[in-house]
C-alpha angles and dihedrals in degrees: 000000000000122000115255108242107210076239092064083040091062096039086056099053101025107052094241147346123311114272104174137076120256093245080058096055088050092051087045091051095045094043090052091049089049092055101037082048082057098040078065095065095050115064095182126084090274086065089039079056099046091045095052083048096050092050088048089057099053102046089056085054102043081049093036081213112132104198086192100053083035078062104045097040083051091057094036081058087053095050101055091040089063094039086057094045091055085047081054104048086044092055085046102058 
């Protein structure tokens, strides 16, 4: 059986590799603790919203993985794969 890297480790829990620094982890974290602190004061589903929020945030920032910017610079990566097809084929023809 291989042997489990602390990096497979991340990429099994977390979703992904990180892909943010590690000054934008800490914002995230401390984001996320301001608006759970403030989910505290509001017993009502507005506080329920801003407490899942708050954990959201800082589990993206305890894992420094950004789903959202995973997705765009996917698709950022697609888009310049297909830009450099079509320069291929126009070389090509």
């Amino acid at each position: 059986m291989a042997q489990d890297t602390p990096s497979h480790a991340h990429e099994r829990t977390s979703g992904g590799r990180p892909n943010m620094s590690r000054g934008e982890g800490a914002a995230s974290i401390a984001f996320g603790l301001l608006l759970a602190a403030g989910a505290v004061r509001r017993p009502d589903w507005r506080g329920l919203l801003m407490g899942l929020g708050g954990s959201a945030l800082v589990a993206r920032g305890l894992s420094r993985h950004c789903p959202l910017r995973a997705s765009l610079q996917g698709q950022e990566q697609g888009r310049m794969a297909a830009r450099a097809r079509r320069m291929r084929y126009a070389d090509a023809i």
